[in-house]
C-alpha positions as CSV (number, residue, x, y, z in Angstrom):
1,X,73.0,82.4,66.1
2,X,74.8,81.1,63.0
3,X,72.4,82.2,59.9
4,X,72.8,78.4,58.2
5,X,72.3,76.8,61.8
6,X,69.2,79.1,62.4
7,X,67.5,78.2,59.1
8,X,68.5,74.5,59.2
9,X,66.9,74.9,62.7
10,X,63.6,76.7,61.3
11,X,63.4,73.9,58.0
12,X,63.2,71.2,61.0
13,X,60.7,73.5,62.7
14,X,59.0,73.8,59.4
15,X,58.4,70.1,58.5
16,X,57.2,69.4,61.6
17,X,54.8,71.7,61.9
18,X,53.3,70.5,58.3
19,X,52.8,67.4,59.7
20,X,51.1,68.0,62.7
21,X,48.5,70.0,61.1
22,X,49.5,73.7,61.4
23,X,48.3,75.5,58.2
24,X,51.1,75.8,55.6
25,X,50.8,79.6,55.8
26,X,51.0,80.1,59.3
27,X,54.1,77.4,59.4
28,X,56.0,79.7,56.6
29,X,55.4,82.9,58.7
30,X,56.0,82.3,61.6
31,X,59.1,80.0,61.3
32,X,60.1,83.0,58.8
33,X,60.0,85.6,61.7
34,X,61.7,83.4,64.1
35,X,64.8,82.3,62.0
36,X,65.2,86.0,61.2
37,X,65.1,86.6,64.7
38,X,67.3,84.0,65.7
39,X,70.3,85.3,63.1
40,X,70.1,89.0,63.7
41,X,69.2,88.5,67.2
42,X,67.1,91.4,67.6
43,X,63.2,90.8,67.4
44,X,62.7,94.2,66.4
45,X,65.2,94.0,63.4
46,X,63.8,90.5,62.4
47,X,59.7,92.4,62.2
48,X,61.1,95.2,60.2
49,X,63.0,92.8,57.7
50,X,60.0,90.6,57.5
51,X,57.7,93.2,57.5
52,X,59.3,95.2,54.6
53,X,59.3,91.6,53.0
54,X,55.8,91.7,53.4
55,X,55.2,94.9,52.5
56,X,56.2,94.7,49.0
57,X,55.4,91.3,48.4
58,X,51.9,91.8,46.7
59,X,52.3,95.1,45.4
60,X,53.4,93.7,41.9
61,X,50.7,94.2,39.2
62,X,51.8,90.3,38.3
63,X,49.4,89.7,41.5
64,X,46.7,90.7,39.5
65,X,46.7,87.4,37.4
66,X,45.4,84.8,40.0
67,X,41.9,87.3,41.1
68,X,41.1,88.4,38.1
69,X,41.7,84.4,36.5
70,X,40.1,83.0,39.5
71,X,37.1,85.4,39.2
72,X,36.5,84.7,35.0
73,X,36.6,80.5,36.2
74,X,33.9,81.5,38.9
75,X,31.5,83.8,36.1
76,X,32.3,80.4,34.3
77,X,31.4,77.8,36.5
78,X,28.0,79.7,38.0
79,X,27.0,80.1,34.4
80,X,26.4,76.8,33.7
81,X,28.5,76.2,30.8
82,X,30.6,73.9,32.1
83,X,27.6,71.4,31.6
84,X,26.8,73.0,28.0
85,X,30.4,72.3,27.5
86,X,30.2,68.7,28.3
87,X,27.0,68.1,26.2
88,X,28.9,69.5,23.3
89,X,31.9,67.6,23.7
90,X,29.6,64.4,24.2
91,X,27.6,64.8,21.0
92,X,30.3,65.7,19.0
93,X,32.1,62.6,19.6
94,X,29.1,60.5,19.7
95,X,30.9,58.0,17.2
96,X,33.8,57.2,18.8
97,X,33.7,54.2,21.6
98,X,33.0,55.4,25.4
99,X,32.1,58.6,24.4
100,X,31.2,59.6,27.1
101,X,34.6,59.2,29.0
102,X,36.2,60.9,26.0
103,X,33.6,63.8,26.3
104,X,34.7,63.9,29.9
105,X,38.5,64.4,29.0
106,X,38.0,67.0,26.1
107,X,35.8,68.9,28.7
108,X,37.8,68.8,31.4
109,X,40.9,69.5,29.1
110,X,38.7,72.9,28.2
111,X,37.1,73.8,31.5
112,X,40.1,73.5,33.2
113,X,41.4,75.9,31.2
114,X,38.8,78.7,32.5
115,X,39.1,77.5,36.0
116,X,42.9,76.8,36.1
117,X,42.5,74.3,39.2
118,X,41.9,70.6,39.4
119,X,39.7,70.7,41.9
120,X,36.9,72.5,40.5
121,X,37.1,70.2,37.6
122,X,37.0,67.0,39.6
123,X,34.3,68.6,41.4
124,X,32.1,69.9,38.4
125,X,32.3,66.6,36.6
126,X,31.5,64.1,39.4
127,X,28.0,66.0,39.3
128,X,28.0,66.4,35.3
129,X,29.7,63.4,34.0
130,X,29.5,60.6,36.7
131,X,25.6,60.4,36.2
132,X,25.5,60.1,32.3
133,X,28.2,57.3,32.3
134,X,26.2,55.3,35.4
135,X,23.1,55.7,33.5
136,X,24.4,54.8,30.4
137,X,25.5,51.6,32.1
138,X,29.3,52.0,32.3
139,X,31.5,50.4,35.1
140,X,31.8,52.8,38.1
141,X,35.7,52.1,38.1
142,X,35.8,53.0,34.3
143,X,33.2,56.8,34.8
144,X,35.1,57.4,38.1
145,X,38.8,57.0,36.7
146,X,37.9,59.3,33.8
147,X,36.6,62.2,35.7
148,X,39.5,62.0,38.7
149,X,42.2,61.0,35.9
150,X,41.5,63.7,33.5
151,X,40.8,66.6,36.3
152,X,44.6,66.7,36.6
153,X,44.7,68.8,33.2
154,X,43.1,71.4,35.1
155,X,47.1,72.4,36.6
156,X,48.7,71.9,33.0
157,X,46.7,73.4,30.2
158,X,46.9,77.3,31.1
159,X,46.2,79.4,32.3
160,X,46.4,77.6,35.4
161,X,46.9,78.8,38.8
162,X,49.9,76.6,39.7
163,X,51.9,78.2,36.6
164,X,51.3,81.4,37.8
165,X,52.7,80.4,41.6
166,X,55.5,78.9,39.9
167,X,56.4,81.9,37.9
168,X,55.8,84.0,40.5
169,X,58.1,81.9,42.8
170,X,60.8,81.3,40.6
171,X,60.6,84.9,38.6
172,X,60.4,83.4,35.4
173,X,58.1,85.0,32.3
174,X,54.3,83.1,33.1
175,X,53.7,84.2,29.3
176,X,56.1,81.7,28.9
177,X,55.2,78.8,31.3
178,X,51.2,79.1,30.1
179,X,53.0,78.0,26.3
180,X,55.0,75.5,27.9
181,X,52.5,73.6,29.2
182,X,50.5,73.6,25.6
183,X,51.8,71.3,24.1
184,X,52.7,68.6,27.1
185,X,48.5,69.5,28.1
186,X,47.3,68.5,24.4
187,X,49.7,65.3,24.3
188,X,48.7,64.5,27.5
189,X,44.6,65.1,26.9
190,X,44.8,63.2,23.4
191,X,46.7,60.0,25.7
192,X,43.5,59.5,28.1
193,X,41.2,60.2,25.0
194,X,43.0,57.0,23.3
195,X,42.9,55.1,26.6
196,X,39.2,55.5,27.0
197,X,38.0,54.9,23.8
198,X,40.7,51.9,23.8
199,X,39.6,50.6,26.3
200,X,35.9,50.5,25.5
201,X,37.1,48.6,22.4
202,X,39.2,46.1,24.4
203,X,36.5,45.7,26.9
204,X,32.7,46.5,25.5
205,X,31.2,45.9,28.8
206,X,33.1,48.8,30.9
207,X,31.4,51.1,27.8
208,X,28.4,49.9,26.5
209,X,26.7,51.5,23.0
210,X,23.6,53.8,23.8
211,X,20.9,54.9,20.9
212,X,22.1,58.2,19.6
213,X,19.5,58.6,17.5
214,X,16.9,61.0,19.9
215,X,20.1,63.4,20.9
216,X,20.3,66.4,19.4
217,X,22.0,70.2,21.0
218,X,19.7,73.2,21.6
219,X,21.0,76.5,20.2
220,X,21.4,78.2,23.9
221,X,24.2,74.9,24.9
222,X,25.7,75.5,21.7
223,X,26.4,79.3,22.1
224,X,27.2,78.0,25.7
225,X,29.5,75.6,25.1
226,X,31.3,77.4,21.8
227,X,31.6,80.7,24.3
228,X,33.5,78.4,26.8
229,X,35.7,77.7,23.6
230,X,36.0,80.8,22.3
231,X,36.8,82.4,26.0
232,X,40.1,79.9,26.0
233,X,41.5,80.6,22.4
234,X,40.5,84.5,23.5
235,X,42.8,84.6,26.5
236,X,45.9,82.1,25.4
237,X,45.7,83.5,21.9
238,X,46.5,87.1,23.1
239,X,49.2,85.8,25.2
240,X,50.6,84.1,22.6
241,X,50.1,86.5,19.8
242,X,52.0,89.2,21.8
243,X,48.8,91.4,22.1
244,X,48.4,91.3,25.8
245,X,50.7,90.6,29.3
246,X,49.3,87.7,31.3
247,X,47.7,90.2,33.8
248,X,45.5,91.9,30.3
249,X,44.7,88.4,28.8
250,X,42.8,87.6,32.8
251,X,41.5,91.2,32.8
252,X,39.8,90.0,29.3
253,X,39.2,86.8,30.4
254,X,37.4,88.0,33.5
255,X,34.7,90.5,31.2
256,X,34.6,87.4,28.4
257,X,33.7,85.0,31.5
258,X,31.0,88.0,33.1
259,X,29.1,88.3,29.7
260,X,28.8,84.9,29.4
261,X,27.5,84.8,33.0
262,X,24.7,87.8,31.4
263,X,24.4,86.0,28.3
264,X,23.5,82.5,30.2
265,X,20.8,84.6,32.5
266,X,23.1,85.2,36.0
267,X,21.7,87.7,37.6
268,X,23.4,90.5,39.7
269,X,22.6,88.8,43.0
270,X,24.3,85.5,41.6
271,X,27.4,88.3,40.1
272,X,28.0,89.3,43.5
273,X,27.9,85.9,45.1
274,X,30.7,85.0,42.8
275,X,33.0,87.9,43.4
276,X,32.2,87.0,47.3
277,X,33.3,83.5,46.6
278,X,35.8,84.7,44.6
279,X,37.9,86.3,47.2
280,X,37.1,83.0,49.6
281,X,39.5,81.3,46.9
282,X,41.7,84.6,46.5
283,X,42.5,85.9,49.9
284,X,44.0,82.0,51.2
285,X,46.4,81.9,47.5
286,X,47.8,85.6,48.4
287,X,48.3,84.7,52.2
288,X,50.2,81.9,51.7
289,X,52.2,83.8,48.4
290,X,53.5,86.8,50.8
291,X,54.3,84.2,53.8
292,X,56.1,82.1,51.2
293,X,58.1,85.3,49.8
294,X,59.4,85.5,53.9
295,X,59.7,82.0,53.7
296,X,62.5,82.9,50.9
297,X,63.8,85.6,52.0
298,X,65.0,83.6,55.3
299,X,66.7,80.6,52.9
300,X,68.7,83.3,50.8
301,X,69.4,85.4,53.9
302,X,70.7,82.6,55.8
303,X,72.9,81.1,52.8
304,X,71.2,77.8,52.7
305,X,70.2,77.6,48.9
306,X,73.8,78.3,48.2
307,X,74.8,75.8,50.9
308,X,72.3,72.9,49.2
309,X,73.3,74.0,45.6
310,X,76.9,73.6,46.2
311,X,76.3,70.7,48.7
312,X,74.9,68.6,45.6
313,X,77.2,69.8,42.7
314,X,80.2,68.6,44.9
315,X,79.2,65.7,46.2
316,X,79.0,64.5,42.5
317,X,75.7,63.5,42.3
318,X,74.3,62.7,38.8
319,X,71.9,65.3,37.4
320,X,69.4,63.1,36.6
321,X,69.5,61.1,40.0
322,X,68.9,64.3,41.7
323,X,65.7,65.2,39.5
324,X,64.6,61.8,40.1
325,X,65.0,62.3,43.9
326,X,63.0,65.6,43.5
327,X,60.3,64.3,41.2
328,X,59.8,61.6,44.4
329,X,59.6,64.1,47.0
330,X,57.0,65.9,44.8
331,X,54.6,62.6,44.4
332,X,55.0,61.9,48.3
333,X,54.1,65.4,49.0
334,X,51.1,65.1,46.7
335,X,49.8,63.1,49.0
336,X,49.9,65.2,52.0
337,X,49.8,68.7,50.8
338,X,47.4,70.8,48.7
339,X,49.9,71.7,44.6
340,X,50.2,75.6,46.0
341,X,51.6,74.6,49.1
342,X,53.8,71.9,47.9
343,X,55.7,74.5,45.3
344,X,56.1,76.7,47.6
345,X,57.6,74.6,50.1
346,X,59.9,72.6,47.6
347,X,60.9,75.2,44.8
348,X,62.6,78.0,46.7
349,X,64.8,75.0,46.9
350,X,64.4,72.7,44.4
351,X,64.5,75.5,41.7
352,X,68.6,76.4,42.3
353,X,69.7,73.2,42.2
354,X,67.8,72.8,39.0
355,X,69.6,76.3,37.6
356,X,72.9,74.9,38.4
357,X,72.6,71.8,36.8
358,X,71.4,73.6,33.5
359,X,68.3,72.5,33.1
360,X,66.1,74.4,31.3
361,X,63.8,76.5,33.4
362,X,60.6,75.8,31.7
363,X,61.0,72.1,31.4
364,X,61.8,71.7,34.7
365,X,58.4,73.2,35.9
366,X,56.5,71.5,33.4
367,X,58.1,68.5,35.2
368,X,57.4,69.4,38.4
369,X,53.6,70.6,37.5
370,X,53.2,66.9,36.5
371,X,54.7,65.1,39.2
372,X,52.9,67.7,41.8
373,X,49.6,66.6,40.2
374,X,49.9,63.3,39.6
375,X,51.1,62.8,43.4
376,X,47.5,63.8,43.7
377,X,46.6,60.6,42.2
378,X,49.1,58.8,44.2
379,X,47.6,56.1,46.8
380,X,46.8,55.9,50.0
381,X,45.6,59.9,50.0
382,X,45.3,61.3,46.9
383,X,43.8,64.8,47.4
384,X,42.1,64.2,43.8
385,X,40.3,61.3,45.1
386,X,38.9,62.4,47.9
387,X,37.2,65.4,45.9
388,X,35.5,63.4,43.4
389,X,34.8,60.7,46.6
390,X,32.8,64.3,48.3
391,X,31.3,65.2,44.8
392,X,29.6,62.5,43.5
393,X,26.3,61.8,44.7
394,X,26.4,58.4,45.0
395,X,27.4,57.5,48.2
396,X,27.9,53.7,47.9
397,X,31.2,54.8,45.6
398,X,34.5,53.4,47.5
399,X,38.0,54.9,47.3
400,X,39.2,52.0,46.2
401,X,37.2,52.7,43.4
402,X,38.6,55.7,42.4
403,X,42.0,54.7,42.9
404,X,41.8,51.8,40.9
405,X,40.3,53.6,37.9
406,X,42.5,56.4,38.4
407,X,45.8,54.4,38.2
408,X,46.3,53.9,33.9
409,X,45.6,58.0,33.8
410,X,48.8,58.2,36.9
411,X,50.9,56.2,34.4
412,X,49.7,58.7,31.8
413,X,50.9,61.7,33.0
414,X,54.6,59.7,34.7
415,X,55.1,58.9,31.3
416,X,54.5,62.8,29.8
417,X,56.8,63.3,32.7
418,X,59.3,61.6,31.3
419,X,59.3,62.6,27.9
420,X,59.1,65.9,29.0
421,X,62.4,64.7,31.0
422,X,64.0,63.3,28.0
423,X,62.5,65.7,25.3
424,X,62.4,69.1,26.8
425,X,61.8,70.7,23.5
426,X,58.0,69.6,24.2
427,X,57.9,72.2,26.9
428,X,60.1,74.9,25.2
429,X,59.2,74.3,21.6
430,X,55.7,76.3,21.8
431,X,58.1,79.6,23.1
432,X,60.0,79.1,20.2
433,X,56.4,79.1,17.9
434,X,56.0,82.7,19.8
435,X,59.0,84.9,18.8
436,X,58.3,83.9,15.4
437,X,55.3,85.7,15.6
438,X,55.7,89.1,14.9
439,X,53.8,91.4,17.0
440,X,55.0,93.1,20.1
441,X,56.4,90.3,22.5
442,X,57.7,92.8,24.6
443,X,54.6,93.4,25.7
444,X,53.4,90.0,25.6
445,X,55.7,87.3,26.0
446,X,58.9,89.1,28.0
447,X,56.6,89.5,30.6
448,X,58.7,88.3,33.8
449,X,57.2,88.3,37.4
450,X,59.4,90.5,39.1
């Protein structure tokens, strides 16, 4: 069979099988092995080409990143810090209006930063950060809109798992992509800090005052909560210095996050249960990374990329209608598909037509980070809102809820979006910062996932 009409065949097959229900890594790999078949005719050929595929698909040290990250967020989470965290973050900004929902961004901002996913955020502060605000009589819109709105940092501010997919897919330096999304993560971060505290000023009774005067921090939740700190500045700072690849900084990551674990009294019964649940998170990523590596190899052995890339630059079509088009598909998909899977659906194909339009490749996944997560956001089946919905303990909570209170923090990150769109030095300037430094990027920063 023609290797274009075999792949455009397999896409088709593809899509449907998505939306049936067949899981996303079982749709990549088999439709991979059956539109190799189908152009080399030969079943045979088509295992050994997608076997060798396999084959060498994880044996890349850059592998290493996601475990040993995934691992340090676990030593993290079991801990307990992440509530030491919070309680710092809430008494330091016990003067500013709905503190509380502020403490629940500038936590979230941080412990998604160990964890590197949005889910374990939205789940650990439903349980932390939903109870405080409900007893401290806030509006349930207002406490749920903070915790689902602000667990979307958890993909941005690195190191985060989708970065390293992204670099991964696209062969670009994650060094790189974890600076790029500094600065858009802290712009991002201080924008639903204003909104809350705003609109506890605007609206008192969405973020009543409570007495302040009884609280005080024990010494154990401030050595919690400062390690937590410390851990982040530990791993992105020896990125960014040039000291250590992104593989090294999750290796350090990983012992920082295991003596904490020590330090906050896990014992070695509760160490092993993490590395168990560890690879429960692990072995699913890697799966669906080496079926979405066949996945590729099918679109650039059957010429379709090329096909699409030159399909779109001669038809004319403006550059920034066909980012728009793309940044639509990507809040659609949100609400379908888990952020791994949509990337590595989309980009293989996205991520050439990007290239040949000249955008520049950082700013273009920054971009596509924040419209992956905010489609998580995006009504009727925001993926975010149905893990806080599961989380909180409170039963009697609605999606509408969520949704509702949600929807200003969506408009927060479209608009980073778009000046990310506009100002693509937000995403790129931070790189910049780097090679000023002068230590051994080579080691560092020129790191490239190949």
């Amino acid at each position: 069979m023609d290797p274009t009409t075999a792949v455009i065949l397999m896409l088709i097959v593809l899509i449907i099988a998505v939306v049936i229900g067949v899981h996303i890594g079982i749709s990549l790999g088999v439709t991979a092995l059956v539109g190799t078949w189908l152009m080399f005719g030969s079943y045979e050929m088509a295992a050994g080409q997608v076997g060798s595929t396999s084959f060498f698909a994880l044996r890349n040290f850059v592998f290493a990143v996601i475990p040993l990250f995934v691992i340090m967020g676990e030593f993290v989470s079991r801990s307990g810090s992440a509530g030491d965290l919070y309680r710092v973050m809430n008494f330091g900004l016990k003067r500013i209006p709905g503190r509380l929902a502020v403490a629940t961004v500038a936590g979230n901002a941080i412990f998604a930063a160990v964890t590197g996913t949005s889910l374990a955020s939205a789940a650990a502060f439903s349980r932390l950060a939903y109870p405080e605000m409900i007893n401290a009589g806030y509006s349930r819109k207002y406490a749920l809109g903070s915790v689902a709105g602000s667990a979307c940092l958890g993909m941005l501010i690195p190191p985060s798992v989708l970065l390293i997919i992204w670099g991964i897919v696209t062969e670009i330096s994650i060094g790189f992509l974890f600076l790029a999304g500094i600065l858009p993560g802290i712009v991002l971060a201080l924008l639903m800090a204003f909104y809350s505290a705003g609109t506890a000023i605007l609206k008192p009774e969405v973020a009543p005052n409570v007495d302040l005067s009884k609280e005080k921090l024990t010494a154990q939740e401030m050595i919690s909560g400062g390690g937590v700190i410390f851990l982040i500045f530990a791993v992105l700072g020896s990125i960014w210095a040039g000291f250590a690849t992104p593989s090294e900084a999750a290796a350090l990551g990983a012992l920082f996050g295991l003596v904490l674990a020590l330090i906050k009294g896990v014992r070695w019964d509760g160490i092993r249960e993490a590395i168990i649940d560890s690879g429960k998170v692990i072995a699913p990523i890697l799966f669906l990374l080496l079926t979405a590596q066949m996945y590729a190899r099918l679109l650039t052995t059957g010429g379709i990329v090329n096909l699409i890339t030159d399909t779109v630059g001669g038809a004319g079509i403006d550059p920034n209608v066909a980012i728009f088009i793309m940044i639509v598909i990507w809040l659609i998909l949100g609400t379908l598909l888990d952020s791994g899977s949509i990337i590595l659906l989309t980009v293989p194909i996205f991520w050439p037509i990007a290239q040949n339009f000249g955008y520049n490749e950082y700013a273009f996944a920054i971009m596509g980070i924040l419209a992956i997560e905010a489609g998580l956001l995006t009504p009727p089946v925001g993926l975010l809102v149905y893990a806080v919905k599961g989380a909180v303990e409170d039963k009697t909570v609605q999606l509408s809820e969520i949704f509702a209170g949600s929807i200003p923090y969506w408009i927060l990150m479209l608009l980073v979006l778009a000046a990310v769109w506009i100002f693509p030095e937000l995403a790129t300037e931070p790189i910049s910062w780097s090679t000023d430094i002068k230590f051994n990027h080579q080691i560092g920063i020129n790191f490239r996932a190949e």
